[in-house]
mmCIF file as gemmi writes it, N, C-alpha and C atoms, coordinates in Angstrom:
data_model
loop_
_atom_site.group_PDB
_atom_site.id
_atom_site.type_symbol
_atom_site.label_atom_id
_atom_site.label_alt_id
_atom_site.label_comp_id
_atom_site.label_asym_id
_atom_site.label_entity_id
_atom_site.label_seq_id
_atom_site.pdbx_PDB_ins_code
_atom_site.Cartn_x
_atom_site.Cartn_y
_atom_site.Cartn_z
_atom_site.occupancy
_atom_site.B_iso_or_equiv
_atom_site.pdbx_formal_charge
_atom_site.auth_seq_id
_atom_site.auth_asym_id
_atom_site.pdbx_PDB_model_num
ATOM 1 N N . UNK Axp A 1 ? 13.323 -24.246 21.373 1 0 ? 1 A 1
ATOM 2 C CA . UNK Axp A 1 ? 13.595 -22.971 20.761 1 0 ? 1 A 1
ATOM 3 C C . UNK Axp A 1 ? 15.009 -22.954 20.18 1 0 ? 1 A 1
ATOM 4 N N . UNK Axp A 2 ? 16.131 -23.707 20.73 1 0 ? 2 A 1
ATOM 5 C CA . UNK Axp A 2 ? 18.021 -23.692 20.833 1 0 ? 2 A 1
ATOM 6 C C . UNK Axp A 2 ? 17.557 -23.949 19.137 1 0 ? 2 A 1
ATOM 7 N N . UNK Axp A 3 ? 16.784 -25.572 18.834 1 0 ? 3 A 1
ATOM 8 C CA . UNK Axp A 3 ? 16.887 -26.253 18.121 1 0 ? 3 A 1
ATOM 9 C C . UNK Axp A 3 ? 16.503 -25.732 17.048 1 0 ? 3 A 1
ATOM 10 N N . UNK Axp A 4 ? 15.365 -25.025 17.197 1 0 ? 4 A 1
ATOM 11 C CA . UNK Axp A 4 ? 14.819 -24.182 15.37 1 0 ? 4 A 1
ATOM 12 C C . UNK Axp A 4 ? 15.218 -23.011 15.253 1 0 ? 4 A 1
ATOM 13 N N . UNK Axp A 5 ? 15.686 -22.322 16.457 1 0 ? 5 A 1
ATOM 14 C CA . UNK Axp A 5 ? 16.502 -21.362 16.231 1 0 ? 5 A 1
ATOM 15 C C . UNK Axp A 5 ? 15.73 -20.253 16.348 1 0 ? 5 A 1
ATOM 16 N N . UNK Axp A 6 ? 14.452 -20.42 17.207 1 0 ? 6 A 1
ATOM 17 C CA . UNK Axp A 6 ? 12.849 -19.078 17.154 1 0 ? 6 A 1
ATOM 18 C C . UNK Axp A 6 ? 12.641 -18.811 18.17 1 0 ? 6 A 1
ATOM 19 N N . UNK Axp A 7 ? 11.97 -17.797 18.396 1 0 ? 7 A 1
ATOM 20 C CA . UNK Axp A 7 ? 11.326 -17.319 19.883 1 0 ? 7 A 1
ATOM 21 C C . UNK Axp A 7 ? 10.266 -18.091 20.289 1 0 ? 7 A 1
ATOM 22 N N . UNK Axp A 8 ? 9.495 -18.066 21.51 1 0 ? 8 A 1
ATOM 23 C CA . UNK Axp A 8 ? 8.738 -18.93 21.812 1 0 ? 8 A 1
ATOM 24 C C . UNK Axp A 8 ? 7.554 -18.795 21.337 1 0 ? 8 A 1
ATOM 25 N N . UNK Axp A 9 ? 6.911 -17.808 20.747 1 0 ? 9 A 1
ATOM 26 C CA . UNK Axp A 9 ? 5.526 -17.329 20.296 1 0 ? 9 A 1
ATOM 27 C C . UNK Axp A 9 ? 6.069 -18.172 18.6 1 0 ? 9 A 1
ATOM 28 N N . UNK Axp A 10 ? 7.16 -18.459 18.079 1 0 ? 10 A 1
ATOM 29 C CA . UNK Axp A 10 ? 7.503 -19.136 16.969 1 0 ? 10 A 1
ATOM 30 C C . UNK Axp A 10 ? 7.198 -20.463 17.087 1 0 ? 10 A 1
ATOM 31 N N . UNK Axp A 11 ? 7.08 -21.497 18.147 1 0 ? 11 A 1
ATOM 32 C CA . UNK Axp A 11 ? 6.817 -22.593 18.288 1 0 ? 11 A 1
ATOM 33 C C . UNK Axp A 11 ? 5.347 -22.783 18.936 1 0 ? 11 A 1
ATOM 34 N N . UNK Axp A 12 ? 4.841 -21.415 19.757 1 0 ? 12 A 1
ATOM 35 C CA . UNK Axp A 12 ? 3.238 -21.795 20.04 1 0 ? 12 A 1
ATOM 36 C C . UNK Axp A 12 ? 1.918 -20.975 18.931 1 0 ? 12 A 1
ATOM 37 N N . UNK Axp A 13 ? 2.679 -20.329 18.193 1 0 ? 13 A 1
ATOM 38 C CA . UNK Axp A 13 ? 1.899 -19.738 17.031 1 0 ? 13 A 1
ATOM 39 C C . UNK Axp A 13 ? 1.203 -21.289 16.181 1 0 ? 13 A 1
ATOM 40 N N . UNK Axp A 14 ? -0.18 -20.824 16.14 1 0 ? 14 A 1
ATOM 41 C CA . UNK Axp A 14 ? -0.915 -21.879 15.222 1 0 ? 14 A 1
ATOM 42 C C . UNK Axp A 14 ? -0.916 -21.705 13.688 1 0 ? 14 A 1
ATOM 43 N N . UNK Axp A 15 ? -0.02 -22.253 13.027 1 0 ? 15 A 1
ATOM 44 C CA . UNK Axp A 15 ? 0.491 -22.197 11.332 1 0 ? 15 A 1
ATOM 45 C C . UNK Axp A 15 ? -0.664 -22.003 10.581 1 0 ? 15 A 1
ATOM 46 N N . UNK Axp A 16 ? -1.817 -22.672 11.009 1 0 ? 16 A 1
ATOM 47 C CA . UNK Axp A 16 ? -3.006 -22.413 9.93 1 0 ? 16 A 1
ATOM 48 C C . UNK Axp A 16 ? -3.693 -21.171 10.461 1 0 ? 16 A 1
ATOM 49 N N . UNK Axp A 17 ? -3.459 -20.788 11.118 1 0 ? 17 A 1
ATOM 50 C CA . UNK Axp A 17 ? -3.741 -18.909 11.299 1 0 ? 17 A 1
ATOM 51 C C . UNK Axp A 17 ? -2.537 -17.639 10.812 1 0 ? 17 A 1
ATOM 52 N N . UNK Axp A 18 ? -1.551 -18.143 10.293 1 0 ? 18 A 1
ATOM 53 C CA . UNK Axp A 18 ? -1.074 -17.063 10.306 1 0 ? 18 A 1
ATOM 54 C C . UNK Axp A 18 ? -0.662 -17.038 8.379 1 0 ? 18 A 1
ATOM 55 N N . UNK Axp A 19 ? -0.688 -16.232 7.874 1 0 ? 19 A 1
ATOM 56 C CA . UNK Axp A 19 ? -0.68 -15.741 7.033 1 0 ? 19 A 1
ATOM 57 C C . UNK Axp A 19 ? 1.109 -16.171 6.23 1 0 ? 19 A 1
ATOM 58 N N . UNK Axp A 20 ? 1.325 -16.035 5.306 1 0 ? 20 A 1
ATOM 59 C CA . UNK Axp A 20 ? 2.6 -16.155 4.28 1 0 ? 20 A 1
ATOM 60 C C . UNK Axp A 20 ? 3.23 -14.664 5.111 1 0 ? 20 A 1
ATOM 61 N N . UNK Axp A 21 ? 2.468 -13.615 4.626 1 0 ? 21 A 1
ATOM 62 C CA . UNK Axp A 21 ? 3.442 -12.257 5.059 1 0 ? 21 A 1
ATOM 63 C C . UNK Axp A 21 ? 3.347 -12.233 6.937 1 0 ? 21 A 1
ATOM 64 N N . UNK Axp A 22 ? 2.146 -12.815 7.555 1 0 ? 22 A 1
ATOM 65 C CA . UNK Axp A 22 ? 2.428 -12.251 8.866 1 0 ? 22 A 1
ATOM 66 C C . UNK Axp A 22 ? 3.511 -13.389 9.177 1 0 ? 22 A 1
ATOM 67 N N . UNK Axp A 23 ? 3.938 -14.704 8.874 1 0 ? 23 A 1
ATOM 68 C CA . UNK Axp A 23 ? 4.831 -15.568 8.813 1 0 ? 23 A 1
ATOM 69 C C . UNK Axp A 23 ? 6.591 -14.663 9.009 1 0 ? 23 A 1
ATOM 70 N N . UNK Axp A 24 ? 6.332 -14.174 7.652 1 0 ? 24 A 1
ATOM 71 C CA . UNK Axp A 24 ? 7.361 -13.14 7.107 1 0 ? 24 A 1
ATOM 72 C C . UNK Axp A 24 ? 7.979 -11.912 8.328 1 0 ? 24 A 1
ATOM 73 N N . UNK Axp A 25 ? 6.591 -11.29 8.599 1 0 ? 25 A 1
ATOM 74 C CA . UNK Axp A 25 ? 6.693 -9.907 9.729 1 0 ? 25 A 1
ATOM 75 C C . UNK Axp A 25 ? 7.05 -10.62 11.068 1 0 ? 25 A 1
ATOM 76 N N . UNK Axp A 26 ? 6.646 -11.944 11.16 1 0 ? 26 A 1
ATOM 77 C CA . UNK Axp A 26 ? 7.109 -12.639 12.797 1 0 ? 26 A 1
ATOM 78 C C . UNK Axp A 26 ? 8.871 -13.315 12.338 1 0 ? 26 A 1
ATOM 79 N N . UNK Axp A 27 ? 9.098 -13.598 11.211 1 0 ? 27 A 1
ATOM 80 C CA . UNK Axp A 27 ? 11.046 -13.616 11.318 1 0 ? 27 A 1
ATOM 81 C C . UNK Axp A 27 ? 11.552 -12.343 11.458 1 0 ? 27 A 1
ATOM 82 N N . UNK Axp A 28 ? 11.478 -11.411 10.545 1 0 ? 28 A 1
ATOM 83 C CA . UNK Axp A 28 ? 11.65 -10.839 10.789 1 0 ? 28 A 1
ATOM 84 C C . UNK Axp A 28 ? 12.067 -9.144 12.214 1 0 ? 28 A 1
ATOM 85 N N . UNK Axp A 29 ? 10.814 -9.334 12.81 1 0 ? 29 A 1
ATOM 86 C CA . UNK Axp A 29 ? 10.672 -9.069 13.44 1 0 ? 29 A 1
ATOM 87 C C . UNK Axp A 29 ? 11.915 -9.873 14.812 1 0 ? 29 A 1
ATOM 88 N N . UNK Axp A 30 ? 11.695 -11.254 14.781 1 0 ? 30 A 1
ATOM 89 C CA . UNK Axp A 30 ? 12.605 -11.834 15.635 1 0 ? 30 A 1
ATOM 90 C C . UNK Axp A 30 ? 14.105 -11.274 15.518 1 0 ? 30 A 1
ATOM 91 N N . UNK Axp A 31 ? 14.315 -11.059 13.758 1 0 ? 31 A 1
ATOM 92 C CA . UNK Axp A 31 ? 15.751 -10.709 13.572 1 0 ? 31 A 1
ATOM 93 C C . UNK Axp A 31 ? 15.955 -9.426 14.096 1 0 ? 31 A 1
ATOM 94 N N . UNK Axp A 32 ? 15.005 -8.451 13.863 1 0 ? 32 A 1
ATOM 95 C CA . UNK Axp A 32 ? 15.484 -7.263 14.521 1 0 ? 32 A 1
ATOM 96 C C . UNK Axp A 32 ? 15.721 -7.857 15.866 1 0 ? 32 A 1
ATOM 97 N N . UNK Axp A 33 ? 15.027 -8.135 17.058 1 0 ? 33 A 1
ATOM 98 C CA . UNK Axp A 33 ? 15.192 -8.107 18.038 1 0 ? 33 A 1
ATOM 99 C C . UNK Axp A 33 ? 16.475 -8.19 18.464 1 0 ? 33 A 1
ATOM 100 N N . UNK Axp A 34 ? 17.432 -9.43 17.505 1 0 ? 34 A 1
ATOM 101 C CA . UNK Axp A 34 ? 18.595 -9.591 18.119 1 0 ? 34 A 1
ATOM 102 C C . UNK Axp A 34 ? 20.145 -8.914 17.59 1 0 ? 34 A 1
ATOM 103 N N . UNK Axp A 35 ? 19.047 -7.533 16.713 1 0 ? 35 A 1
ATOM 104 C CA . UNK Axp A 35 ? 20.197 -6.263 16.227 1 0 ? 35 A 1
ATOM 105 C C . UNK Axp A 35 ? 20.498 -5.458 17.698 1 0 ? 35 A 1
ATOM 106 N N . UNK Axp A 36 ? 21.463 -4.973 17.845 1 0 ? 36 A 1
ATOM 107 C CA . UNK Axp A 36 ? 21.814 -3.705 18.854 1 0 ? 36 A 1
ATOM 108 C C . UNK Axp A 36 ? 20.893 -2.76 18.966 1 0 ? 36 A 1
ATOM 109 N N . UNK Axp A 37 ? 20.776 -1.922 20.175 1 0 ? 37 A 1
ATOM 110 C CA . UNK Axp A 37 ? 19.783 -0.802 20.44 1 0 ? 37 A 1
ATOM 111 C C . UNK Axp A 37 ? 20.026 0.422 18.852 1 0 ? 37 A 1
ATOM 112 N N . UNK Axp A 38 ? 21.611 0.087 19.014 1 0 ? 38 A 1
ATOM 113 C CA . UNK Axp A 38 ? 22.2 1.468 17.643 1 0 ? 38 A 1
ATOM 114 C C . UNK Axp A 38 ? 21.363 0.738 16.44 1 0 ? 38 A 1
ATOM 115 N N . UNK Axp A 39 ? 21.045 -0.465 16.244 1 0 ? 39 A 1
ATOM 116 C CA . UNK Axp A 39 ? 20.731 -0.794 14.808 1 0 ? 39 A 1
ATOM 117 C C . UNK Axp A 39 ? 18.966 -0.678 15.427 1 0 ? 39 A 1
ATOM 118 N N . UNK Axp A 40 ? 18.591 -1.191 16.204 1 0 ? 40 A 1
ATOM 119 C CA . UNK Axp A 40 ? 17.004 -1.322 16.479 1 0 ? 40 A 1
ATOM 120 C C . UNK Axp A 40 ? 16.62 0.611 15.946 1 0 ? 40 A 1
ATOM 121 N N . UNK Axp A 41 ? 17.008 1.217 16.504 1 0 ? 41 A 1
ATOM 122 C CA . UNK Axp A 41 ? 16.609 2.475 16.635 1 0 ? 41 A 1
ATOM 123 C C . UNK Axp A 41 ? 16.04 2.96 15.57 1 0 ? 41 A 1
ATOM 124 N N . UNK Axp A 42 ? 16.928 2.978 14.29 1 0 ? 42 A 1
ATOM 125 C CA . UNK Axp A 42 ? 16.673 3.389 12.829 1 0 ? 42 A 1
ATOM 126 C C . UNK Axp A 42 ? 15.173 2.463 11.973 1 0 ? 42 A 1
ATOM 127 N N . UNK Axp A 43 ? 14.867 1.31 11.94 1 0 ? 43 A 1
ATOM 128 C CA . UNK Axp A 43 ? 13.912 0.553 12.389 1 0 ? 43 A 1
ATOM 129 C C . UNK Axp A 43 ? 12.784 0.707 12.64 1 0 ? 43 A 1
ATOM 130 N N . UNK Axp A 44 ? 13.143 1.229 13.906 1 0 ? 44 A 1
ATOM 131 C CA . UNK Axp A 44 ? 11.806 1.477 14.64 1 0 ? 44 A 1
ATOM 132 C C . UNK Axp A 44 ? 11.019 2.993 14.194 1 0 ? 44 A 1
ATOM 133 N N . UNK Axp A 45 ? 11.759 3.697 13.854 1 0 ? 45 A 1
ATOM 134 C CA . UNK Axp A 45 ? 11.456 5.115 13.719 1 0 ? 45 A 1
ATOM 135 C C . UNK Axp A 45 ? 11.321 4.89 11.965 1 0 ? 45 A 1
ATOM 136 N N . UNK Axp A 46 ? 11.284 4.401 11.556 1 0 ? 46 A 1
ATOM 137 C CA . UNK Axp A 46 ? 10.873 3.792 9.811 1 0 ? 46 A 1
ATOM 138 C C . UNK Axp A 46 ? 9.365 3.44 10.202 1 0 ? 46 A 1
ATOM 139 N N . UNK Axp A 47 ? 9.194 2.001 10.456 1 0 ? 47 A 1
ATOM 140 C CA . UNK Axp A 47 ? 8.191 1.824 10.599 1 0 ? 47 A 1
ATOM 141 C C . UNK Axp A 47 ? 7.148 2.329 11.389 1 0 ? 47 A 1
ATOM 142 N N . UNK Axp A 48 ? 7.442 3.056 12.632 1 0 ? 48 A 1
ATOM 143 C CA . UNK Axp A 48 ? 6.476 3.598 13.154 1 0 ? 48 A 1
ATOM 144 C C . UNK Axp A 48 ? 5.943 4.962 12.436 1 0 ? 48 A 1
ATOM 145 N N . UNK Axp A 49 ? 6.863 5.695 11.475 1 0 ? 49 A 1
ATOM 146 C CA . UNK Axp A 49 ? 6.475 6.712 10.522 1 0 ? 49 A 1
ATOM 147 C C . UNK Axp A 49 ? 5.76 6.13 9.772 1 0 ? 49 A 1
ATOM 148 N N . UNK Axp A 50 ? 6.031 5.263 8.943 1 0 ? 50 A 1
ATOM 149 C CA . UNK Axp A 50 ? 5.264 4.71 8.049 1 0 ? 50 A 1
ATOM 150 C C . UNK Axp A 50 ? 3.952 4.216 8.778 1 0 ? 50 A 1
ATOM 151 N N . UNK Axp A 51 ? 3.6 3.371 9.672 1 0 ? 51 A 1
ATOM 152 C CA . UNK Axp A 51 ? 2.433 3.077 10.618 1 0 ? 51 A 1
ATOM 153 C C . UNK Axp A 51 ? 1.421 4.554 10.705 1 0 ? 51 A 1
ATOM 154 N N . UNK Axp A 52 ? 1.84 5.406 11.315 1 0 ? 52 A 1
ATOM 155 C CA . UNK Axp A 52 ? 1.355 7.081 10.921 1 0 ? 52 A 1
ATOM 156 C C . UNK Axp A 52 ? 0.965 7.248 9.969 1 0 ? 52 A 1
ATOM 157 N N . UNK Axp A 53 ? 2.036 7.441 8.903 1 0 ? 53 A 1
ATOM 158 C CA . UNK Axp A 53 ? 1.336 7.403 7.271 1 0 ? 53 A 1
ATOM 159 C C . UNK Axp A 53 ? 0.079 7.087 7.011 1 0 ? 53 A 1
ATOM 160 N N . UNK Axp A 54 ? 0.043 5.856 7.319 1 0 ? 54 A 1
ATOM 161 C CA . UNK Axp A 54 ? -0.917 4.61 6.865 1 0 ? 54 A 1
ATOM 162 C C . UNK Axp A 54 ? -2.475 5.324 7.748 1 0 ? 54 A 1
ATOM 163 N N . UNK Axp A 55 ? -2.255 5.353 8.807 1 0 ? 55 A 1
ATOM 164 C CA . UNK Axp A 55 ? -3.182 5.699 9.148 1 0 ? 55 A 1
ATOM 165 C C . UNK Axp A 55 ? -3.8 6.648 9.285 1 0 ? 55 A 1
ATOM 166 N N . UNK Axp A 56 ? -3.004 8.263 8.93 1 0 ? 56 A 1
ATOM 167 C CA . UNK Axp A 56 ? -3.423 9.224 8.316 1 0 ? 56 A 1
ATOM 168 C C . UNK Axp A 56 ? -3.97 8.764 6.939 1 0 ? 56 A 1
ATOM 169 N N . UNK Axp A 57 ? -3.502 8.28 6.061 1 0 ? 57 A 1
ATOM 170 C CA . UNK Axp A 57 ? -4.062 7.912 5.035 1 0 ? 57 A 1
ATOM 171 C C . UNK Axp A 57 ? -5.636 6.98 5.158 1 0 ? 57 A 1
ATOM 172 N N . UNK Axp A 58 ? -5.636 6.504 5.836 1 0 ? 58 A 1
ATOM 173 C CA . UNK Axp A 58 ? -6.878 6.33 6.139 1 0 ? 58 A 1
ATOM 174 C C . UNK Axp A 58 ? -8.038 7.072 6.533 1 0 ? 58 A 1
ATOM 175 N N . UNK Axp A 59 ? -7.652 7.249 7.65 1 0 ? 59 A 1
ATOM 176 C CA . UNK Axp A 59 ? -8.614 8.711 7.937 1 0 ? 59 A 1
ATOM 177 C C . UNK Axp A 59 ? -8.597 9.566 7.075 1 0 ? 59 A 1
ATOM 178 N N . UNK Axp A 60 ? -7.82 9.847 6.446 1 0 ? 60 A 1
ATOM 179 C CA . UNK Axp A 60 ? -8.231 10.767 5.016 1 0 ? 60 A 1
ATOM 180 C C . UNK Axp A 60 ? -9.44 10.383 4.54 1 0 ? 60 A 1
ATOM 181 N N . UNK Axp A 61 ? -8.953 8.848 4.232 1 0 ? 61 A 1
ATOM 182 C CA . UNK Axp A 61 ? -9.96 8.078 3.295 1 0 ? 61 A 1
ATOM 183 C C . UNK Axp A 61 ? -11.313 8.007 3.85 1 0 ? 61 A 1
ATOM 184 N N . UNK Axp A 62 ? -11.396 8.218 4.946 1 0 ? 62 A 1
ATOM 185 C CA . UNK Axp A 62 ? -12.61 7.983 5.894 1 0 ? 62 A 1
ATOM 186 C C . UNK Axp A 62 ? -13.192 9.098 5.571 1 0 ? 62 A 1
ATOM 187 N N . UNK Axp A 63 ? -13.045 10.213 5.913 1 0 ? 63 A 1
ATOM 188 C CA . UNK Axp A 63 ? -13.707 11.657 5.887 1 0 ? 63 A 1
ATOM 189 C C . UNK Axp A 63 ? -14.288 12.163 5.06 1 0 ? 63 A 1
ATOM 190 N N . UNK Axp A 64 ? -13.038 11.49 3.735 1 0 ? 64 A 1
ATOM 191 C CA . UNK Axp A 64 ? -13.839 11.952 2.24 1 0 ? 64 A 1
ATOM 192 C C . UNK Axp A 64 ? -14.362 11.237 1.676 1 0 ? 64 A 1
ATOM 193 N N . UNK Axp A 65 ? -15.37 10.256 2.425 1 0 ? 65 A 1
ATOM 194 C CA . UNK Axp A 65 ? -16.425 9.226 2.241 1 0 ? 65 A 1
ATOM 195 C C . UNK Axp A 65 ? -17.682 9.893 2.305 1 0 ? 65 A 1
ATOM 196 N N . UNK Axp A 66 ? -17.073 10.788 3.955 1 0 ? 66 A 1
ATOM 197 C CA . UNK Axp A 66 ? -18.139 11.529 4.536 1 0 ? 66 A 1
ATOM 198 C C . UNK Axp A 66 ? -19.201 12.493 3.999 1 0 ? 66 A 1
């Protein structure tokens, strides 16, 4: 892990399963981890709004199928 510089799910993740962007969302993701609680915070409350969004927007989409 010292050596590539990744978390451990970075070296047992199977490359031909994971995607260009989920590639992307797993550095990422690592980099937040090693921001401060003050920097994680802002972050987290982004994407988990947006996650909401998304899935209100769906269920929208669902209903008015209905």
């Amino acid at each position: 892990m010292n050596a590539f510089g990744c978390f451990p799910n970075g070296l047992l993740a199977n490359p031909v399963q994971i995607s260009q962007e989920g590639a992307i969302l797993s550095l990422i993701f690592e980099r937040i981890q090693e921001l401060g609680p003050g920097h994680q915070a802002p972050l987290i409350e982004v994407l988990d709004r947006y996650c909401i969004a998304c899935e209100m927007e769906s269920a929208m989409t669902k209903t008015a199928r209905k």
